[in-house]
LUMKOL-530874 format. One record per atom (N, C-alpha, C): residue in one letter; atom name; x negated, y, z. Coordinates in Angstrom, 3 decimals, decimal comma, padded with zeros to 6 digits. Each point is the difference from the previous one (the first is absolute). Example, Ala and Ser with C-alpha at 12.3 -4.5 7.8 and 13.67 -1.06 7.14 Angstrom:
2
{lovo 'A'; 'N'; {-013,190; -005,690; 007,800}}
{lovo 'A'; 'CA'; {000,890; 001,190; 000,000}}
{lovo 'A'; 'C'; {-000,900; 001,200; 000,000}}
{lovo 'S'; 'N'; {000,350; 001,050; -000,720}}
{lovo 'S'; 'CA'; {-000,820; 001,190; 000,060}}
{lovo 'S'; 'C'; {000,770; 001,090; 000,730}}
END
This chain:
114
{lovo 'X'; 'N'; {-130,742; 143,753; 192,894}}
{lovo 'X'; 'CA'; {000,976; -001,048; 000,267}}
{lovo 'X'; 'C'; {001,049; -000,042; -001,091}}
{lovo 'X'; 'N'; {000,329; 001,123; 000,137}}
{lovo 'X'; 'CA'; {001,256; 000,058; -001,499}}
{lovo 'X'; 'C'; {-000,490; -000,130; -001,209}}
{lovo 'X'; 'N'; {-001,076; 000,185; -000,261}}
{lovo 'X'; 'CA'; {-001,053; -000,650; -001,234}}
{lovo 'X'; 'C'; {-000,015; -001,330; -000,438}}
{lovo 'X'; 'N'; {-000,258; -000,691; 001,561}}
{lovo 'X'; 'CA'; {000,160; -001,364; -000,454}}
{lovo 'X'; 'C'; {000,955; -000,470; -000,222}}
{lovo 'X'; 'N'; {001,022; 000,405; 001,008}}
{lovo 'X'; 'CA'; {001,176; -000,781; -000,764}}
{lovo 'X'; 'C'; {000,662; 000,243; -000,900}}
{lovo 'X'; 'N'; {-000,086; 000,843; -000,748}}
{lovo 'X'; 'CA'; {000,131; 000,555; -001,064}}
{lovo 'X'; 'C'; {-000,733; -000,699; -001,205}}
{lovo 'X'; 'N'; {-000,934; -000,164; 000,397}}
{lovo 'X'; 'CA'; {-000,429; -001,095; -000,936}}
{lovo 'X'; 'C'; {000,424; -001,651; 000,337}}
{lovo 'X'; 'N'; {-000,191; 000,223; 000,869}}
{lovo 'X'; 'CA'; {000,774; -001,785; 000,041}}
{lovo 'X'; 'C'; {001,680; -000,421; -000,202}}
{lovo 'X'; 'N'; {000,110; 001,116; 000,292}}
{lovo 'X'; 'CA'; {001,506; -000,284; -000,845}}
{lovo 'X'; 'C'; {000,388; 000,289; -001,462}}
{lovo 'X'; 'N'; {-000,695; 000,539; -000,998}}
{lovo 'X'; 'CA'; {-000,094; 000,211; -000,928}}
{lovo 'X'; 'C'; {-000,699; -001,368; -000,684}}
{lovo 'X'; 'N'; {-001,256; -000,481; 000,562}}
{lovo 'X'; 'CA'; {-000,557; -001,261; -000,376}}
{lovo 'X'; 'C'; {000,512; -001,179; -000,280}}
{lovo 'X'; 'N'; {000,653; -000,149; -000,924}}
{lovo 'X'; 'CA'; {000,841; -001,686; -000,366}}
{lovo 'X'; 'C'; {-001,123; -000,848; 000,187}}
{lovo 'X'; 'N'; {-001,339; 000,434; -000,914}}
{lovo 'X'; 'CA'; {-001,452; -001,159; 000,655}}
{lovo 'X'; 'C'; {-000,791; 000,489; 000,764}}
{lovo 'X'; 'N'; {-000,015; -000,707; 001,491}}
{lovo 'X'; 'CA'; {-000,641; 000,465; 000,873}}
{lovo 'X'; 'C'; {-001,781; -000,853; 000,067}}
{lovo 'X'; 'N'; {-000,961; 000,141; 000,861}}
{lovo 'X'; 'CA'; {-001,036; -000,548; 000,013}}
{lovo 'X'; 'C'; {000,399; -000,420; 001,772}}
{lovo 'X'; 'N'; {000,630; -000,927; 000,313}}
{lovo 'X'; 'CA'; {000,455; -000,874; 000,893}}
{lovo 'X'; 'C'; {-001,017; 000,125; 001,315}}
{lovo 'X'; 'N'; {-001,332; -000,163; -000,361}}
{lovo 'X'; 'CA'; {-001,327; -000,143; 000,789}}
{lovo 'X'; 'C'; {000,229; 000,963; 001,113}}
{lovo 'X'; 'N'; {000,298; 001,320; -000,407}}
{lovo 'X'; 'CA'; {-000,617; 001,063; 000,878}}
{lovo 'X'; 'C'; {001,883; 000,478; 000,842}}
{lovo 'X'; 'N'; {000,813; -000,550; -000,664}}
{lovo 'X'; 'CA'; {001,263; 000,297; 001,092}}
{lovo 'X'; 'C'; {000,068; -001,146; 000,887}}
{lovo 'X'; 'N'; {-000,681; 000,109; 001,240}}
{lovo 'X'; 'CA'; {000,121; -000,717; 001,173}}
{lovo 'X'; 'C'; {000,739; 001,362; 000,843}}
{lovo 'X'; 'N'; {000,598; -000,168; 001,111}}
{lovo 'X'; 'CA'; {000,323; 000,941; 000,517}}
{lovo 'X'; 'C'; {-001,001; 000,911; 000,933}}
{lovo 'X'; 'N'; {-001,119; -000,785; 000,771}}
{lovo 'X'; 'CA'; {-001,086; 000,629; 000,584}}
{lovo 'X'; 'C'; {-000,760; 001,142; -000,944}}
{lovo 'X'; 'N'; {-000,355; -000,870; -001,225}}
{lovo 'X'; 'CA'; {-000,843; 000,851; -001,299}}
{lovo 'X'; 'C'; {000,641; 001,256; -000,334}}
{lovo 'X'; 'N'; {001,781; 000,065; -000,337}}
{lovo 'X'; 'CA'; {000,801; 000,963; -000,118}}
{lovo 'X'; 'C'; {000,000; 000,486; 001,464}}
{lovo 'X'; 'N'; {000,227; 000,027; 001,199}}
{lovo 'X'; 'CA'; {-000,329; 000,871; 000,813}}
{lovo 'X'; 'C'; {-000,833; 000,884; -000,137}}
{lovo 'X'; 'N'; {-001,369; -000,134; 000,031}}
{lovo 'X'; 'CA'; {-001,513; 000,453; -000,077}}
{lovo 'X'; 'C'; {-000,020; 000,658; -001,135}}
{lovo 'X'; 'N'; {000,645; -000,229; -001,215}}
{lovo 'X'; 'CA'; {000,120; 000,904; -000,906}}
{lovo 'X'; 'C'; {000,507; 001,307; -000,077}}
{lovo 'X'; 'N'; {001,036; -000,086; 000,807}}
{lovo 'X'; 'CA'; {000,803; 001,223; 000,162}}
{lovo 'X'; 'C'; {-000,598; 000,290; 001,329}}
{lovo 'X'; 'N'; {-001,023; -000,403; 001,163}}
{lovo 'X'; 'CA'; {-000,288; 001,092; 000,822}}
{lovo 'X'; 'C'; {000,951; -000,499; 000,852}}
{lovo 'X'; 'N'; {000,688; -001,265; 000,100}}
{lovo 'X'; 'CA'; {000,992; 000,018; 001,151}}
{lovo 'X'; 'C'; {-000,350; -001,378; 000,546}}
{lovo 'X'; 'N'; {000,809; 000,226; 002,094}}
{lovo 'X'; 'CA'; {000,154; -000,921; 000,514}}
{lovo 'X'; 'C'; {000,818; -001,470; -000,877}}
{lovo 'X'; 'N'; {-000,076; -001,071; 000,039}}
{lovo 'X'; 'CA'; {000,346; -001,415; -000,295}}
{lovo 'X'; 'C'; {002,067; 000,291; 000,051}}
{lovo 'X'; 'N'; {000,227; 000,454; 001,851}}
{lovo 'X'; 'CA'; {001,167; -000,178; -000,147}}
{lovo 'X'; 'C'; {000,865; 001,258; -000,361}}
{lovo 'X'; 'N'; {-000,933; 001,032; -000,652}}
{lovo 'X'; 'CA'; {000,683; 000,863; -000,318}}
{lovo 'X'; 'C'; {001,001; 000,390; -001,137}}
{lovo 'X'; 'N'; {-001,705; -001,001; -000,514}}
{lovo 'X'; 'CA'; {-000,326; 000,022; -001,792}}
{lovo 'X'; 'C'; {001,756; -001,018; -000,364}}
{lovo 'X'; 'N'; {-000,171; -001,105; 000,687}}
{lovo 'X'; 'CA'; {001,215; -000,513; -000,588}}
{lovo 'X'; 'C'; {001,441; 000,265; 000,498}}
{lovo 'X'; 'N'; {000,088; 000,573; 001,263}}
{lovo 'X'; 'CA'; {001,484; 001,070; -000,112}}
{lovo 'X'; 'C'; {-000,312; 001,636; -000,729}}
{lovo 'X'; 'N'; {-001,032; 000,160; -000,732}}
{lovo 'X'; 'CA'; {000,556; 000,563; -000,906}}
{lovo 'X'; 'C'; {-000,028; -000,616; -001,508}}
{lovo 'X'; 'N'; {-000,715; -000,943; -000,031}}
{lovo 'X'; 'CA'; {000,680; -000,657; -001,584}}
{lovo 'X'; 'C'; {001,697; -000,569; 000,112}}
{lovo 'X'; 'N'; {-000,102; -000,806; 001,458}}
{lovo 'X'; 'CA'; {001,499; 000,125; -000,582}}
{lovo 'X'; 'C'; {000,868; 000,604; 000,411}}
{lovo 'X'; 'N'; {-000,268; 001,366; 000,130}}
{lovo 'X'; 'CA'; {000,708; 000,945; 000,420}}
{lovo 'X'; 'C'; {000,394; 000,662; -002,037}}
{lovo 'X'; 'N'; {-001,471; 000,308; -000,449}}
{lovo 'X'; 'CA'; {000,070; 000,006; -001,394}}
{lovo 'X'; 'C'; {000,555; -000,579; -001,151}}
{lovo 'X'; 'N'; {000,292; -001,511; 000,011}}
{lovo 'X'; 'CA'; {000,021; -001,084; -000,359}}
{lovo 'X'; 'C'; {000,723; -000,708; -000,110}}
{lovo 'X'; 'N'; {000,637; 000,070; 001,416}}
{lovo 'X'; 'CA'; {001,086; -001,022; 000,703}}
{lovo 'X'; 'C'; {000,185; -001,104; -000,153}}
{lovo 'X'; 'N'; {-001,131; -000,763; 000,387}}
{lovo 'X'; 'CA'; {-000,757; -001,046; -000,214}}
{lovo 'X'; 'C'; {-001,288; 000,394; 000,703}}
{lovo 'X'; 'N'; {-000,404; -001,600; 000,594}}
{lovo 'X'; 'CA'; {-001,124; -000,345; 000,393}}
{lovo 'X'; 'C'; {-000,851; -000,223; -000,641}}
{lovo 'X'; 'N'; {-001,444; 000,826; 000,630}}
{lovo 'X'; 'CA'; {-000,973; -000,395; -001,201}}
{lovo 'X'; 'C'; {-000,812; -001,272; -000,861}}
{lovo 'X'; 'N'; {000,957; -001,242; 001,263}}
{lovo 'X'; 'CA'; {-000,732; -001,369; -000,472}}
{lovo 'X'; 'C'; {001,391; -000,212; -001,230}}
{lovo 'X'; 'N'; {001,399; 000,518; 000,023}}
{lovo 'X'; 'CA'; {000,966; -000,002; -001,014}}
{lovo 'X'; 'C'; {-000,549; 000,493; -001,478}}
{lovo 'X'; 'N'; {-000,718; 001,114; 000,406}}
{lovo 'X'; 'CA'; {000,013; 000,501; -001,222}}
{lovo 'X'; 'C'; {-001,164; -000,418; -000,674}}
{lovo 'X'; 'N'; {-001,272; -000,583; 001,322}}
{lovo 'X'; 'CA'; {-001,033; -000,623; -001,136}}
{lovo 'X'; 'C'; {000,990; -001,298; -000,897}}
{lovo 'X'; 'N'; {000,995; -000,871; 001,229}}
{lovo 'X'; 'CA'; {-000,015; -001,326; -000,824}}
{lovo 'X'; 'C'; {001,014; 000,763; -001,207}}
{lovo 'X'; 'N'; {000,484; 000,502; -000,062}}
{lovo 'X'; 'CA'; {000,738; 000,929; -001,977}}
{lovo 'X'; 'C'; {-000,887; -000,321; -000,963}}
{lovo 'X'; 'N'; {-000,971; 000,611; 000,747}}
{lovo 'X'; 'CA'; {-000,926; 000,592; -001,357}}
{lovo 'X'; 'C'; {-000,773; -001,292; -000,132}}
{lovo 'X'; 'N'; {-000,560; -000,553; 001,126}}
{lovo 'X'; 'CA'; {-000,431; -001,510; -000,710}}
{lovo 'X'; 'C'; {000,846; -001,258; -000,918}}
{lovo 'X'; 'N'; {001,387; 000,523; 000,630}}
{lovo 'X'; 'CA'; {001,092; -000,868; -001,234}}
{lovo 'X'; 'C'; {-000,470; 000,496; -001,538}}
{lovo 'X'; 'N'; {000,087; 001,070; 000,294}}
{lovo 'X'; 'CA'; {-000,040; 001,268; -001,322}}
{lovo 'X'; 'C'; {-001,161; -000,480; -000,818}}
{lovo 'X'; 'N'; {-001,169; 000,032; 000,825}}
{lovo 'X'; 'CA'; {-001,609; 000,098; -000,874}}
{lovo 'X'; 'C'; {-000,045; -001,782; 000,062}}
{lovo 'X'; 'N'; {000,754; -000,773; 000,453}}
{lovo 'X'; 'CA'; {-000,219; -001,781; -000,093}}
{lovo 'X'; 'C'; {001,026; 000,005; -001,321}}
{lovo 'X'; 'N'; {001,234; 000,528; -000,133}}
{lovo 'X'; 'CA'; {000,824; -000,567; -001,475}}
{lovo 'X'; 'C'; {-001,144; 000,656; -000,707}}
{lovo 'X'; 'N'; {-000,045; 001,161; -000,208}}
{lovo 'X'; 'CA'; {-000,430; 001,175; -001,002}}
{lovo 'X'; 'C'; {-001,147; -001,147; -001,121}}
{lovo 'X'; 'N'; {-001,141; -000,683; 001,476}}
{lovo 'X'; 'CA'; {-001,518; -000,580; -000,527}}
{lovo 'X'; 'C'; {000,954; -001,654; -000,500}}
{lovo 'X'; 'N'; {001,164; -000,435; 000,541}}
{lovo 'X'; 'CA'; {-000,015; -001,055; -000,517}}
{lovo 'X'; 'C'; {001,028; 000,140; -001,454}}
{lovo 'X'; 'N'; {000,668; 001,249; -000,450}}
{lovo 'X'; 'CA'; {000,557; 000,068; -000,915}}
{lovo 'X'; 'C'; {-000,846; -000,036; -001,404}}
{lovo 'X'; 'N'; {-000,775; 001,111; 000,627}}
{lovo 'X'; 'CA'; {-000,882; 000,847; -001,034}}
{lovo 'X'; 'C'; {-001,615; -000,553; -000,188}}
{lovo 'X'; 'N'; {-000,526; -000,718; 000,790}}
{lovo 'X'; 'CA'; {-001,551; -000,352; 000,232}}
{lovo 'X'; 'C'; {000,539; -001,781; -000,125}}
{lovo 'X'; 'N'; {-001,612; -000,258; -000,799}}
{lovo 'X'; 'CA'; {-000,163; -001,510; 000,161}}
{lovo 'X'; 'C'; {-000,878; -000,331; 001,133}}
{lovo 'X'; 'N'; {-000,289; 001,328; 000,849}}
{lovo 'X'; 'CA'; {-000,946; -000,529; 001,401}}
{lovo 'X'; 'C'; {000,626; -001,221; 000,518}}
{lovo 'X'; 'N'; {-001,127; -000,903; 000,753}}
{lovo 'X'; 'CA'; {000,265; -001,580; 000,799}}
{lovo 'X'; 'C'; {000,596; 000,799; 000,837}}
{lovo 'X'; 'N'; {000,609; -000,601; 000,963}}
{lovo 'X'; 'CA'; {000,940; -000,049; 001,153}}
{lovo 'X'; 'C'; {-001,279; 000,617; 000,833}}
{lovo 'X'; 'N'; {-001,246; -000,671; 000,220}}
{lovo 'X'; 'CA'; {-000,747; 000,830; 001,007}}
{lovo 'X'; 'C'; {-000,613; 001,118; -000,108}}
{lovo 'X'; 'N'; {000,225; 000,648; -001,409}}
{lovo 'X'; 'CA'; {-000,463; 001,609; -000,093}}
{lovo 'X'; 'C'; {001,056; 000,450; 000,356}}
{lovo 'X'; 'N'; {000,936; -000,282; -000,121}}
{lovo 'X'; 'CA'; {001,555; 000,667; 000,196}}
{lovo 'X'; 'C'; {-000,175; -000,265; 001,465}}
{lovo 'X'; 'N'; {-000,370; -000,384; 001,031}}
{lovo 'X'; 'CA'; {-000,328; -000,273; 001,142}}
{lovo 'X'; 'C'; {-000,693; 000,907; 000,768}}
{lovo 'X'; 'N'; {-001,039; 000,139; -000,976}}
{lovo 'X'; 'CA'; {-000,982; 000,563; 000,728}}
{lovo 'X'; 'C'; {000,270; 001,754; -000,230}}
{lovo 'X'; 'N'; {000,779; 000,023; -001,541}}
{lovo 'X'; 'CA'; {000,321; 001,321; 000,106}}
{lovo 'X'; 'C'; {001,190; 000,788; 000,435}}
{lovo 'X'; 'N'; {000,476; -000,772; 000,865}}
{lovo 'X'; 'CA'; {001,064; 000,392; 001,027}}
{lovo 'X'; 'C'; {-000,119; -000,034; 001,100}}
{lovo 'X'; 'N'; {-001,031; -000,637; 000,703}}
{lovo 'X'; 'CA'; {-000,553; 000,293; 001,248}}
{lovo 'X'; 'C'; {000,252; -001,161; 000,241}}
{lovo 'X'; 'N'; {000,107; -001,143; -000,380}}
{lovo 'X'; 'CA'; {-000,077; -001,097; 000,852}}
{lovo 'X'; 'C'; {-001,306; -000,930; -000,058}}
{lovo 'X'; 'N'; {000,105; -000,792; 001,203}}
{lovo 'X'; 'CA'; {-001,664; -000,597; -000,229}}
{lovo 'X'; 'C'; {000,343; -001,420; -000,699}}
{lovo 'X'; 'N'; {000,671; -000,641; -000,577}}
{lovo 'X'; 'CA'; {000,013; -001,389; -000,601}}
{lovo 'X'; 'C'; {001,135; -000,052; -001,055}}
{lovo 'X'; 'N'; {000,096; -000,797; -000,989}}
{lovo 'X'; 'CA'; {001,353; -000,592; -000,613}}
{lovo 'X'; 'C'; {000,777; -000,158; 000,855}}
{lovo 'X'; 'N'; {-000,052; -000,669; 001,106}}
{lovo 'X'; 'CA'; {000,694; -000,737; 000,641}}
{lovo 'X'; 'C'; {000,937; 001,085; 000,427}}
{lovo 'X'; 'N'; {-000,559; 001,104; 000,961}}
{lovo 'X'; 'CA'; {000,655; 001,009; 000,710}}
{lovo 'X'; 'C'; {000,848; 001,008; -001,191}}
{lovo 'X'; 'N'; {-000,251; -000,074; -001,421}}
{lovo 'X'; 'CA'; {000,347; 000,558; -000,724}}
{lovo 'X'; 'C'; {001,401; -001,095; -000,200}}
{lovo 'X'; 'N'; {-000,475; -000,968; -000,271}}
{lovo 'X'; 'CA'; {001,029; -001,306; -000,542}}
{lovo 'X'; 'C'; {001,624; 000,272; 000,994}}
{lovo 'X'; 'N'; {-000,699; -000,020; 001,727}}
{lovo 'X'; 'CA'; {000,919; 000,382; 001,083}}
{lovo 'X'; 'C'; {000,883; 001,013; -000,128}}
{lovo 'X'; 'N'; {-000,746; 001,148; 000,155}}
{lovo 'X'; 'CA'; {000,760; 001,555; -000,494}}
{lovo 'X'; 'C'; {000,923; 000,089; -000,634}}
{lovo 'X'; 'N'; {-000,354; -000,927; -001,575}}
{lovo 'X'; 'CA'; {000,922; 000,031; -001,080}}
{lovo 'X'; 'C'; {001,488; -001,028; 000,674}}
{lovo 'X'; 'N'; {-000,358; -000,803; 000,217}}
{lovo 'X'; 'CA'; {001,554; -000,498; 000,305}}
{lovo 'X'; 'C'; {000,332; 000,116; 001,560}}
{lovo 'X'; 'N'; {-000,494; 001,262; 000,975}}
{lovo 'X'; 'CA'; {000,632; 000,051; 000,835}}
{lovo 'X'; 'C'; {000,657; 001,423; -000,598}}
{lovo 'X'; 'N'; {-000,397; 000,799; -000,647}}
{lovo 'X'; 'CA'; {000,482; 001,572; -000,399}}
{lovo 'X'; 'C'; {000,532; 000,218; -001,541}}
{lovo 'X'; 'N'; {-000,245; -001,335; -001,020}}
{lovo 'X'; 'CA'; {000,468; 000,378; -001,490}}
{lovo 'X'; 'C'; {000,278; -001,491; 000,313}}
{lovo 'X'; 'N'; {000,819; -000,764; 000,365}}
{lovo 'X'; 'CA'; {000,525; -001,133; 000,194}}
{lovo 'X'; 'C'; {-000,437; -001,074; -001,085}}
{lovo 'X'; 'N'; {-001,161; -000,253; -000,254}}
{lovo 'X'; 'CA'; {-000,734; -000,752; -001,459}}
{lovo 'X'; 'C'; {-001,630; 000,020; 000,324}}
{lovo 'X'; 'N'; {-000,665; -001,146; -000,391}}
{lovo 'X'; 'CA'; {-001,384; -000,248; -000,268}}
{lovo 'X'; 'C'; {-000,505; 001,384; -001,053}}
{lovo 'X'; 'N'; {-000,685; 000,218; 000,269}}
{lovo 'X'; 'CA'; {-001,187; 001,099; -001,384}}
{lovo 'X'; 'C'; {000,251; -000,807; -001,058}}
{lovo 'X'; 'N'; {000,107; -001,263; -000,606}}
{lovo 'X'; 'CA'; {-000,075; -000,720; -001,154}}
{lovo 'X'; 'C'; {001,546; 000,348; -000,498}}
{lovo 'X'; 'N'; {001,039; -000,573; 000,842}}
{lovo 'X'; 'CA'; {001,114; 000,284; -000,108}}
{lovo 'X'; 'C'; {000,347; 001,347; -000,361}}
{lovo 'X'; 'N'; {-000,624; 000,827; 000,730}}
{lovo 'X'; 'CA'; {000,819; 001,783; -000,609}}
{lovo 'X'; 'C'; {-000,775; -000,141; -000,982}}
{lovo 'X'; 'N'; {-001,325; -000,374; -000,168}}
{lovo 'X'; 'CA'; {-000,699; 000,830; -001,607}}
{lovo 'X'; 'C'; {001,048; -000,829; -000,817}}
{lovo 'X'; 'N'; {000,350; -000,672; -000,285}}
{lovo 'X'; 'CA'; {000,707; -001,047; -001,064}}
{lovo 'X'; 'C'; {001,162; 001,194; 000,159}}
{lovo 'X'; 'N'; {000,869; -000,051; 000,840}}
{lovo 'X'; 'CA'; {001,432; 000,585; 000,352}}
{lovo 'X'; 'C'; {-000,515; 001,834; -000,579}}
{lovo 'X'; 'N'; {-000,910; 000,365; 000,291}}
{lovo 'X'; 'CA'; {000,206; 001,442; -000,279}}
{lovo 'X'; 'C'; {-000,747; -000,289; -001,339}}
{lovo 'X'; 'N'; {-000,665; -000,281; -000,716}}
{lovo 'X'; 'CA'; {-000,373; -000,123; -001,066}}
{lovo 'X'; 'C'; {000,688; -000,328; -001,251}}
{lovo 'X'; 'N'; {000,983; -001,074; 000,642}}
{lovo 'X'; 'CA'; {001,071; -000,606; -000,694}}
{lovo 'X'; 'C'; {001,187; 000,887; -000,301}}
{lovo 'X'; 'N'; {000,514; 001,459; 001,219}}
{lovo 'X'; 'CA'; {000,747; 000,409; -000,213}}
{lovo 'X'; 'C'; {-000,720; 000,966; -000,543}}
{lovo 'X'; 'N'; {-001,008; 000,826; -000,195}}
{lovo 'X'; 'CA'; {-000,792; 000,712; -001,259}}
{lovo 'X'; 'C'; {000,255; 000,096; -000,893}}
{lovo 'X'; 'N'; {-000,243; -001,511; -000,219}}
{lovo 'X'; 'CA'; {000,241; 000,062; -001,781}}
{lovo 'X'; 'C'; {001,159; -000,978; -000,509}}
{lovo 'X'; 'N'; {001,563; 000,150; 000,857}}
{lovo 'X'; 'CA'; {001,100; 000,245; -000,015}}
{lovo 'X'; 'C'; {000,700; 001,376; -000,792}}
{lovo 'X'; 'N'; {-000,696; 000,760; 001,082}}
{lovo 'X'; 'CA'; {000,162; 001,327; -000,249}}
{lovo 'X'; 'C'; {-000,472; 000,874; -001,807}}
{lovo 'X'; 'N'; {-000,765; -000,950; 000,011}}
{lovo 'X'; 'CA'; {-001,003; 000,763; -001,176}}
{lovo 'X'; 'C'; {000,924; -000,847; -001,366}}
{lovo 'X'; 'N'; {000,240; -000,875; 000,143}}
{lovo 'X'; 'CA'; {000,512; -000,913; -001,295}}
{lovo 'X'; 'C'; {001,647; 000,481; 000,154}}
{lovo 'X'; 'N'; {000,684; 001,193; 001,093}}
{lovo 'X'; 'CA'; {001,219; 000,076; -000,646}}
{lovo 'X'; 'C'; {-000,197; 001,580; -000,619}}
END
């Protein structure tokens, strides 16, 4: 148990797929409602909090740094469509995927030209 989270908190890029909270139960050998009063007992945070972080995290990261379409960036964050990706982005990073890649890209190479 302390393995994993140990690694998942260390992980700035996570592989999104396999942190569901059932999957992380079963990993560590534990009941459902155990597993998550002790992540956020660990954590302090809920484990659907700390997936949506890290999907903010691994959605700027692929739209800063990657020319992936919007639906690999989709699909490699665990979502099943653009669309639900498109949603995410402006209910949790307040902007379309088109909008932040421009906005974080733009402030990139801000950064780089001073």
């Amino acid at each position: 148990f302390d393995a994993l989270f140990d690694d998942m908190a260390e992980n700035q890029r996570v592989n999104l797929s396999i942190y569901s909270p059932t999957v992380l139960a079963k990993c560590c050998n534990m009941e459902y409602r155990s597993f998550r009063r002790r992540f956020k007992a660990e954590f302090g945070k809920t484990l659907c909090q700390w997936i949506r972080e890290q999907r903010v995290k691994e959605i700027a990261y692929l739209l800063e740094y990657t020319d992936k379409r919007l639906l690999e960036i989709a699909e490699d964050t665990g979502f099943s469509s653009a669309s639900n990706l498109n949603d995410f982005c402006v209910k949790y990073m307040l902007g379309t995927p088109g909008v932040l890649r421009k906005h974080l890209k733009g402030q990139r190479n801000v950064h780089h030209e001073e």
